[in-house]
C-alpha positions as CSV (number, residue, x, y, z in Angstrom):
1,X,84.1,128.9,182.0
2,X,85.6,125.6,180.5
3,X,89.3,125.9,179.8
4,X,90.4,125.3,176.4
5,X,92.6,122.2,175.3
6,X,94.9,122.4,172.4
7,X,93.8,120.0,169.5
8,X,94.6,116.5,169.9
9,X,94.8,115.4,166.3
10,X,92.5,115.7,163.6
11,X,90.2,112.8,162.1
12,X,90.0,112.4,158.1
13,X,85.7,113.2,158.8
14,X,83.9,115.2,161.1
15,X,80.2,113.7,161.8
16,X,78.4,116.7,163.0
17,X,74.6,116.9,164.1
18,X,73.3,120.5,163.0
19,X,69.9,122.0,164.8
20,X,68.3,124.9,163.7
21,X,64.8,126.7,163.5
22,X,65.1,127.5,160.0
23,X,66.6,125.9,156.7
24,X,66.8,127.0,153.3
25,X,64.3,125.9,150.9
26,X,62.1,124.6,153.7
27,X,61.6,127.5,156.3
28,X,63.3,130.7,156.2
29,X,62.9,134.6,157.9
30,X,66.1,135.6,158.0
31,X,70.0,134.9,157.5
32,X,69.9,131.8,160.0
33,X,68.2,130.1,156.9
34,X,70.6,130.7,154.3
35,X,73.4,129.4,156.4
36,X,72.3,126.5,157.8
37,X,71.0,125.7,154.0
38,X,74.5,126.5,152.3
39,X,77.0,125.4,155.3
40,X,76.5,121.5,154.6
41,X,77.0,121.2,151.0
42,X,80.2,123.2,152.0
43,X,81.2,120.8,154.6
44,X,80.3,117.8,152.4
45,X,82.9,119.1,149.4
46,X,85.5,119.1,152.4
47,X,84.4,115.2,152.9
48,X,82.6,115.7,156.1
49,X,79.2,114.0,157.2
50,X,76.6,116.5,158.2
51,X,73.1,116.2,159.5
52,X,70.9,119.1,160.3
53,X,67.6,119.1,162.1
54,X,64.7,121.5,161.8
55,X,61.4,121.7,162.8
56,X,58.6,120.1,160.4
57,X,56.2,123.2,160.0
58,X,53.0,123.8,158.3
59,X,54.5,124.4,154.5
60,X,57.1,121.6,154.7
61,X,57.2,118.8,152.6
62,X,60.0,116.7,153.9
63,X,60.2,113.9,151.2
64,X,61.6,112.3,153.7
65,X,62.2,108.2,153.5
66,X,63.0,106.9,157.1
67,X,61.1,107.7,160.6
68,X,63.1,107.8,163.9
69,X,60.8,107.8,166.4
70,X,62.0,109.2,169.8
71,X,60.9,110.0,173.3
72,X,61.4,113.8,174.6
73,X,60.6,114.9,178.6
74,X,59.6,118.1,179.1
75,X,59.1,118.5,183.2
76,X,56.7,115.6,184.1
77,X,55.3,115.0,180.4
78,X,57.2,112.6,178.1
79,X,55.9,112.0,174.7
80,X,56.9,110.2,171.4
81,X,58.3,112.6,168.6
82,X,58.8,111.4,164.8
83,X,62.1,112.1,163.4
84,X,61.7,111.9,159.6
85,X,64.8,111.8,157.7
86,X,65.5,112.8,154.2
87,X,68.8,112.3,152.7
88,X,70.7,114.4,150.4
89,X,73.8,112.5,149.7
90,X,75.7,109.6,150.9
91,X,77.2,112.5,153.9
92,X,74.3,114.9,153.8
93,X,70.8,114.3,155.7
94,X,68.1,116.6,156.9
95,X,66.0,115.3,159.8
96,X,62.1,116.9,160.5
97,X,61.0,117.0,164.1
98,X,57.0,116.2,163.4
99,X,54.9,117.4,166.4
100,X,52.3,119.0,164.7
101,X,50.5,120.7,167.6
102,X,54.2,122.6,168.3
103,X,55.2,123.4,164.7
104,X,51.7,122.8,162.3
105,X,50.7,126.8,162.8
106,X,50.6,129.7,160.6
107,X,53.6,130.5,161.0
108,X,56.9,130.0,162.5
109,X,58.3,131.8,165.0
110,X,54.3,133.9,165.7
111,X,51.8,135.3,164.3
112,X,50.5,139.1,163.6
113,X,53.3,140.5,164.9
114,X,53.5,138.6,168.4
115,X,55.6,135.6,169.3
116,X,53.9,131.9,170.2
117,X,53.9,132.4,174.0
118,X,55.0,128.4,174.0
119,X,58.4,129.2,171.9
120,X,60.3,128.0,175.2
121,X,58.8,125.0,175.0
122,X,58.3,124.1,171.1
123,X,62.3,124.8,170.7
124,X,63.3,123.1,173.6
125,X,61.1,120.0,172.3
126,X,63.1,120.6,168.9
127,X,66.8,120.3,170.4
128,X,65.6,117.8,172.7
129,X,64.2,115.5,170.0
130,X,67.6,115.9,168.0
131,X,69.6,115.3,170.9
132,X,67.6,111.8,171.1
133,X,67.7,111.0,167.5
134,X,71.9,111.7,167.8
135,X,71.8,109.7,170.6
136,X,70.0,106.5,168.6
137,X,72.1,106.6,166.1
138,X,75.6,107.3,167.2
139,X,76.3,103.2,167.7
140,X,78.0,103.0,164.2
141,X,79.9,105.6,164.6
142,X,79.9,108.9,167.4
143,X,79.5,112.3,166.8
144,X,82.1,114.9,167.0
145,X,80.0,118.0,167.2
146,X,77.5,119.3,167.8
147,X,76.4,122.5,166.1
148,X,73.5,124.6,167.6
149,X,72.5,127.7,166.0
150,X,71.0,130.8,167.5
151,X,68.3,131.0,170.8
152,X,65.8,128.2,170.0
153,X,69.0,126.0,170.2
154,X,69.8,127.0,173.5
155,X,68.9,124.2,175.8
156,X,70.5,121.8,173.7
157,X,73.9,122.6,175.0
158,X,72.8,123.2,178.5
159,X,71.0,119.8,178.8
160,X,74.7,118.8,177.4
161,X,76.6,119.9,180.2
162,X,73.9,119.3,183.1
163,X,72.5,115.4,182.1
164,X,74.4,112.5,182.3
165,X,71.1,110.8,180.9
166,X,73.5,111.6,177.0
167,X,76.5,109.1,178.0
168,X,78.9,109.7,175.4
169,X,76.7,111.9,173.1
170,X,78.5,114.9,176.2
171,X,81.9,113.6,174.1
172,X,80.9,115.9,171.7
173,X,81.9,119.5,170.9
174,X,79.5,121.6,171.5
175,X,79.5,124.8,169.0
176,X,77.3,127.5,169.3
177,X,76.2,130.1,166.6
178,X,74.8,133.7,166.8
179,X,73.3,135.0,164.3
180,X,72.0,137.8,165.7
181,X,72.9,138.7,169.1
182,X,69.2,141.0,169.2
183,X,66.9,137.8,169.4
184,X,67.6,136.7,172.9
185,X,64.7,134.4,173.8
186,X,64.2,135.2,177.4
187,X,61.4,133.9,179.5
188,X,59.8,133.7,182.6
189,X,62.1,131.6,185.4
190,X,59.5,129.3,186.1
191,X,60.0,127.4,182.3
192,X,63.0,125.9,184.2
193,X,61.2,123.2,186.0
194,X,58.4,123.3,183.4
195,X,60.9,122.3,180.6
196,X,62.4,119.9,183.7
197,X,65.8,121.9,183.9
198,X,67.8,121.7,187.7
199,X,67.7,124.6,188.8
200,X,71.0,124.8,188.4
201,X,70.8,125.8,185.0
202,X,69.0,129.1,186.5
203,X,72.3,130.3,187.7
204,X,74.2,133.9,186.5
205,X,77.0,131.5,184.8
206,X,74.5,130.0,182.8
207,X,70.7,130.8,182.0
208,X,69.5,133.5,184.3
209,X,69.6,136.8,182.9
210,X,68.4,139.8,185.0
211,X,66.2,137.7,186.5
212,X,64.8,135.3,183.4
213,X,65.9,132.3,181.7
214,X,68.0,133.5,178.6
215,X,67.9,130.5,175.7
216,X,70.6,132.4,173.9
217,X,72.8,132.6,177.2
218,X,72.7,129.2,177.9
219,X,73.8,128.2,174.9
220,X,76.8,130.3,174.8
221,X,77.6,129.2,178.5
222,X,77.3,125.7,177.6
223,X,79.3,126.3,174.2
224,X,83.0,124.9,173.9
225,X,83.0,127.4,171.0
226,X,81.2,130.2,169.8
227,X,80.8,131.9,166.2
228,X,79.0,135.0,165.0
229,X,78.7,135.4,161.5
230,X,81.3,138.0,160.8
231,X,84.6,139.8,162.5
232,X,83.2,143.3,163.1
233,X,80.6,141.7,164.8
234,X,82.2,139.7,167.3
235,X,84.1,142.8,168.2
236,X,81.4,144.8,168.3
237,X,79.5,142.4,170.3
238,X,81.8,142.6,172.7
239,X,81.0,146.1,173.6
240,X,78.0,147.4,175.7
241,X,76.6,149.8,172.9
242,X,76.0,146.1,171.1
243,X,76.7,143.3,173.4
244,X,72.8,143.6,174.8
245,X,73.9,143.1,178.1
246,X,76.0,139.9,177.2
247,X,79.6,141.6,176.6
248,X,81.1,140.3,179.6
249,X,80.5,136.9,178.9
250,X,81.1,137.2,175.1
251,X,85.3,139.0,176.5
252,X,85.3,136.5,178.7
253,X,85.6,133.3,176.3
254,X,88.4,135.4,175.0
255,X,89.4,133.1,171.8
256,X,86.6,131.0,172.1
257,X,84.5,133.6,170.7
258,X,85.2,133.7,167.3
259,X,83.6,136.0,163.8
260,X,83.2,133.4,160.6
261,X,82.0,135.8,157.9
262,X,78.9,134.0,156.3
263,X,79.3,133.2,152.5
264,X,76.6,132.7,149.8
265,X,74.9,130.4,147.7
266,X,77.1,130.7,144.6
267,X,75.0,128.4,142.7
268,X,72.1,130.1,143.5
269,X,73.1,133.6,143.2
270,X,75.1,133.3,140.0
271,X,74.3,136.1,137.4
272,X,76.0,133.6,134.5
273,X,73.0,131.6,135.3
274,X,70.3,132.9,137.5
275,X,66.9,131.2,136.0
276,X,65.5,134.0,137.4
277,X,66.6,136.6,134.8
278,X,65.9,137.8,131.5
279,X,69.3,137.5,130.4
280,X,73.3,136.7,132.0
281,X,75.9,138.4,132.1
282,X,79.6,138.1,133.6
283,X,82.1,140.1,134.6
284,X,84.0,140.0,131.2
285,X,80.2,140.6,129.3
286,X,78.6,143.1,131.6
287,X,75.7,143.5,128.4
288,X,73.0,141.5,130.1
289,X,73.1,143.6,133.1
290,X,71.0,146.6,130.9
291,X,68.9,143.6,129.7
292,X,68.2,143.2,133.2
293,X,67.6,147.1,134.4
294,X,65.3,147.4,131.6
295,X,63.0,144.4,133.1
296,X,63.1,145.7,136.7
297,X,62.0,148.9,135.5
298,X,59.2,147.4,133.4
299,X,58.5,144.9,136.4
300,X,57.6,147.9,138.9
301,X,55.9,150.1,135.9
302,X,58.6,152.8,135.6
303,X,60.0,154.3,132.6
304,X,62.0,152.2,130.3
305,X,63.3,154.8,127.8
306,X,67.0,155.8,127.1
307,X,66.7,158.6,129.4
308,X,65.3,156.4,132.6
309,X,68.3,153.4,131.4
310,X,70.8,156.5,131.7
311,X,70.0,157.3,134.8
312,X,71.0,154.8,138.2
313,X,68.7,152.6,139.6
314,X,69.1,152.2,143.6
315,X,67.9,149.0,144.7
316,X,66.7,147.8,148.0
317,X,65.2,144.4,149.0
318,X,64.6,144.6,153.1
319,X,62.6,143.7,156.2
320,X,61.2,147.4,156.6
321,X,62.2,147.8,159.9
322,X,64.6,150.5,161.8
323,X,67.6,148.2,161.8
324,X,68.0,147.9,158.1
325,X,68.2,152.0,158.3
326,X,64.6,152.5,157.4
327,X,64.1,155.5,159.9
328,X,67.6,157.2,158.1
329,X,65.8,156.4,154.8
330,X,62.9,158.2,156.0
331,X,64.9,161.2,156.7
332,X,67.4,161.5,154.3
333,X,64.7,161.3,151.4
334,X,63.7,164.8,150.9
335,X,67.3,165.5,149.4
336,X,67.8,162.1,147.7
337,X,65.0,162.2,145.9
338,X,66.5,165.5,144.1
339,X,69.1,163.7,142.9
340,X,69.2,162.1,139.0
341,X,67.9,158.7,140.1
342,X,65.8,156.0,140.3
343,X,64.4,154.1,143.2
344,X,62.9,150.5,143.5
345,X,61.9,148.9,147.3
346,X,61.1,145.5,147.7
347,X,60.2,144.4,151.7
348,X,57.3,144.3,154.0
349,X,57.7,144.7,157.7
350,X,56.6,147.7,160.3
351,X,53.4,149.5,159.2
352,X,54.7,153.1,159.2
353,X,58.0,151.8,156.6
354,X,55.6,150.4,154.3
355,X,53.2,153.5,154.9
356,X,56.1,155.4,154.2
357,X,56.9,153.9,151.4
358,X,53.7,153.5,149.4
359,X,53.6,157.4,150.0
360,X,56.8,158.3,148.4
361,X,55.3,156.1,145.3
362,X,52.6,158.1,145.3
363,X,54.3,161.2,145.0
364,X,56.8,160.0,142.6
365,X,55.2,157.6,140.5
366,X,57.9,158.0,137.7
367,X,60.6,157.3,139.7
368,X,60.4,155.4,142.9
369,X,58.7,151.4,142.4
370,X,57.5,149.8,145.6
371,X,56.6,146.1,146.2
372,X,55.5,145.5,149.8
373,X,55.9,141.5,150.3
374,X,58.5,139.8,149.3
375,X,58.9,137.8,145.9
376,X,62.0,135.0,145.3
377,X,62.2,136.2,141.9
378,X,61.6,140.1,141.9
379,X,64.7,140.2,144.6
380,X,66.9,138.4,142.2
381,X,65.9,140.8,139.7
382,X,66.9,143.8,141.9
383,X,70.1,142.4,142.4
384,X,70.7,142.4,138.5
385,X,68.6,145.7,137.5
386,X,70.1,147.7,140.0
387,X,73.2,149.9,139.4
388,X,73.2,150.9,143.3
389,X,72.2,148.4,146.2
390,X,70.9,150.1,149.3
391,X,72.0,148.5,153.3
392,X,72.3,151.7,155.6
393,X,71.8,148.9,158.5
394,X,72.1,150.3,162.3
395,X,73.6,147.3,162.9
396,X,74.4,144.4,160.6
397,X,75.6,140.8,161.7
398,X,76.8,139.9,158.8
399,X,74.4,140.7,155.9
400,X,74.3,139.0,152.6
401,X,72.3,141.2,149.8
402,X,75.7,143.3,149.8
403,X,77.6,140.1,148.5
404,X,74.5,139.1,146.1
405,X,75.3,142.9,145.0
406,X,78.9,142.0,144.8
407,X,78.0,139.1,142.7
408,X,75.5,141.0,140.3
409,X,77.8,143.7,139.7
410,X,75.4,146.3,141.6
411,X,77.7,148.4,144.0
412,X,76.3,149.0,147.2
413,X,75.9,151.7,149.5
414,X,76.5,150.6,153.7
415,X,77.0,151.6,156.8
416,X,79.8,150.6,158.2
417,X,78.7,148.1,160.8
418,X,79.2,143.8,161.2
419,X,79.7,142.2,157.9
420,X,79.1,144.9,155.9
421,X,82.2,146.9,157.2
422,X,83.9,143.2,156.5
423,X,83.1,142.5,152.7
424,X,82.9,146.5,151.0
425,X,86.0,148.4,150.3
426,X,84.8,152.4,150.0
427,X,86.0,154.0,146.7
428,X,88.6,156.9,147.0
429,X,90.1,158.0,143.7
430,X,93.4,156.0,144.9
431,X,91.6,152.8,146.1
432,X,92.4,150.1,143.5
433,X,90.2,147.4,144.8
434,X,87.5,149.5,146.2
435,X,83.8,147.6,145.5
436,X,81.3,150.2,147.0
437,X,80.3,153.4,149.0
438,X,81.0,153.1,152.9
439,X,79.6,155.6,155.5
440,X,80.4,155.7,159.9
441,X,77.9,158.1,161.1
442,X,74.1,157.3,160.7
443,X,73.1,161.0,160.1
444,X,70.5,161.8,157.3
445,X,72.9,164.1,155.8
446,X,75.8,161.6,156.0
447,X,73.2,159.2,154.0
448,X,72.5,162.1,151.6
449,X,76.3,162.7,150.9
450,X,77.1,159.3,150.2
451,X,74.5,158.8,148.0
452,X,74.9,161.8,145.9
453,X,78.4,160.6,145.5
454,X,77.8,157.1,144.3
455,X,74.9,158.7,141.8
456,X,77.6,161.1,140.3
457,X,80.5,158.7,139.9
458,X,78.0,156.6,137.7
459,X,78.9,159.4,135.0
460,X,82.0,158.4,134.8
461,X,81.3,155.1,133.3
462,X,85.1,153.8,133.3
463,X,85.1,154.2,136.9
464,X,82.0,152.8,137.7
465,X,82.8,149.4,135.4
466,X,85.9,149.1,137.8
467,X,83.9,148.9,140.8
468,X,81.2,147.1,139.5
469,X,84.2,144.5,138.6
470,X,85.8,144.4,141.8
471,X,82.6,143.6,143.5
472,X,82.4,140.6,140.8
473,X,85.4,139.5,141.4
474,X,85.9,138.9,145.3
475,X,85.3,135.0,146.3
476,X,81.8,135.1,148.4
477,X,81.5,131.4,148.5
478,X,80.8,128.9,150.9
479,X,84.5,127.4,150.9
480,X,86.5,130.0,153.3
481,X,84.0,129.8,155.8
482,X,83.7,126.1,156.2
483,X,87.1,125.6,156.1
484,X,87.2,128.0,159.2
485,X,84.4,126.1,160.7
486,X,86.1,122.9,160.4
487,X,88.8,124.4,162.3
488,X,86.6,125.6,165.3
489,X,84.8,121.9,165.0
490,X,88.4,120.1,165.8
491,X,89.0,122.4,168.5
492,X,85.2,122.1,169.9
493,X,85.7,118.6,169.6
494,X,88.7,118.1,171.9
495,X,87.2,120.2,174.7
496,X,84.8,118.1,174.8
497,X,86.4,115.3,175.4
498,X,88.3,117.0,178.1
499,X,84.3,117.9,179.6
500,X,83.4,114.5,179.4
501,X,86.4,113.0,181.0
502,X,86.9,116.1,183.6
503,X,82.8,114.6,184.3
504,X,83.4,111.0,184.4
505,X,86.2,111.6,187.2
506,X,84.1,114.0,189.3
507,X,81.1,111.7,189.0
């Protein structure tokens, strides 16, 4: 591993090149979207220049108003890739990758179910195009870092270290992100050459992984630093129960390997303002908050009357799949659905969850909703309707419908795992600050307790107001976090000019 060098002074602005798979509004499955949409306005209100490139799929309409064209060599094929740039402000930029026959498809990562069997290639064609497009424009000024997030990224950092063909674009930092540590994109070893890697690159310190070529491996091996999106779960990740066979090498970079809890769109997911609700409400003026149950009751054709307003509404907008807890849903619902509650789902994903689901609807119409698909402004209307917000995750990076809950005033219910362990404070009588329900063991009947507990403290409306205050009150914004980022920038940054000079005295 490449030994760390303290900082070696700090510049007023950080230029940093961003590539990801997936960017808020343009493309989004997952997490990965909402940070790499929300991180550079952050960085930009710090008065750093950021530029973040994505692929150009199907649905994107780049607006863009400059094209970049640039060459990228995959084995013995080298073609010409558009780069079309859009800019956002004078220090903000998003750059497209168009090559339509990789990214114009259905969708973006497969389709039905089953990966592209060409991801290696389209996402090494993606980091290698913005790799080019750094490299044609860094005469005016260089770039410090370089941040790469998740697998698709991964060959950008090891094409870093092994090509000198990058001159002083290998002075960068090189700063990779995990997002989620479960997505591993591992292939066949013969993509090495294909892709027109050294074999080299297929070694146990970088790439090979039992035997494939990890993209997510490489990039941490190549990394100066790495981030995951939250404290618990760079710990946890650093364990074999959830390191996926990459715990060594995760204790190994020792403080290199760092948790930056994600924030959250705060002008996006403001209940003072949300366009998406029937009325606002704030902390100090909680009254648009029933304004707002009464509407997601009516939305999912469930009683509205006094008695269904008395009684909680437990929200849960998901990917139904076994990691969000669907399975402990499942089995804890025989005794939750006793309880004096109402339930509303929101979520598409694995056939027998959604199967599941449409079933319990069916046998209580009158008090479970369900919305398989998803819907931009029915999950913002969850958030606000709901008194209780439902993440029983098995395992949670970082998680950010808890904090939208926060924000809303909805109190959640988690397990505590990753980033939801990080931002929810369980209530005990005596905890001042507490801002939800928090439970260790993923049992049914833990789920049940926890549950039954939350729906009786709502009774005690005094109580409940506190919580649902506390959760309002915490600071989920993007600010902390790139602050912290900016600090793991600098310190990327001067390792790699110590790789770049330790390379230029070798060579």
């Amino acid at each position: 591993m490449r030994r760390s060098s303290p900082l070696s002074g700090r510049s007023p602005r950080l230029r940093v090149l961003a590539i990801a798979s997936e960017m808020t509004p343009w493309a989004k499955t997952g997490g990965l979207a909402d940070v790499a949409g929300a991180l550079p306005a952050a960085l930009e209100a710090l008065g750093h220049d950021i530029t973040t490139v994505i692929p150009k799929y199907r649905q994107v309409s780049t607006g863009a108003a400059a094209v970049h064209r640039v060459p990228v060599t995959q084995g013995q094929t080298v073609r010409q890739v558009d780069c079309l740039v859009r800019d956002e402000s004078a220090l903000r930029r998003v750059v497209f990758v168009d090559a339509p026959d990789h990214f114009d498809r259905p969708g973006i990562y497969g389709e039905a179910s089953r990966d592209y069997a060409d991801n290696w290639q389209r996402f090494d064609l993606l980091s290698q195009a913005a790799l080019e497009y750094a490299r044609a424009t860094a005469d005016d000024r260089p770039w410090d870092v370089i941040h790469l997030h998740d697998w698709q990224t991964g060959t950008a950092g090891l094409r870093l270290l092994l090509e000198e063909r990058w001159g002083d674009l290998r002075r960068a930092g090189i700063v990779f992100t995990i997002h989620n540590l479960a997505y591993q994109g591992t292939f066949a070893k013969d993509v090495v050459p294909s892709l027109g890697l050294p074999w080299s690159a297929f070694r146990l310190e970088l790439g090979e992984f039992w035997g494939q070529f990890s993209f997510l491996k490489s990039g941490i091996s190549s990394a100066d630093c790495v981030t995951t999106v939250s404290p618990t779960y760079a710990e946890e990740t650093r364990t074999p129960a959830a390191g996926v066979g990459l715990d060594g090498l995760l204790k190994s970079l020792g403080d290199r390997y760092a948790g930056i809890l994600n924030g959250i769109d705060t002008s996006v997911w403001d209940p003072a303002s949300d366009p998406y609700l029937p009325a606002h409400f704030t902390a100090d003026d909680l009254s648009g908050k029933r304004t707002c149950k009464r509407a997601l009751l009516t939305a999912y054709g469930l009683p509205q009357g006094d008695d269904a307003l008395a009684r909680p509404v437990v929200g849960m907008v998901s990917r139904l799949v076994a990691q969000k807890g669907l399975e402990l849903i499942e089995q804890a619902m025989p005794e939750m659905i006793q309880l004096d509650a109402t339930w509303v789902f929101l979520g598409s994903g694995e056939a027998r969850y959604e199967t599941f689901l449409r079933h319990l609807h069916a046998s209580y119409p009158g008090r479970v909703g369900v919305r398989i698909g998803f819907d931009e402004r029915l999950a913002h209307l969850v958030e606000a309707g709901s008194d209780i917000f439902m993440m029983p995750s098995e395992f949670e990076p970082c998680g950010l419908n808890q904090m939208y809950s926060l924000r809303y005033g909805t109190v959640p219910i988690v397990r505590a795992v990753g980033g939801l362990h990080d931002t929810i404070q369980p209530y005990t009588a005596r905890a001042l600050h507490a801002n939800g329900f928090k439970f260790r063991e993923g049992r049914p009947d833990v789920l049940a307790h926890v549950t039954r507990r939350a729906v009786r403290l709502y009774r005690h409306p005094e109580v409940w107001r506190r919580l649902m205050r506390n959760g309002m009150a915490a600071d989920h914004s993007w600010a902390t976090p790139a602050r912290e980022y900016v600090k793991v920038y600098r310190r990327a940054r001067a390792d790699g000019a110590v790789r770049a000079r330790l390379t230029s005295a070798k060579g």
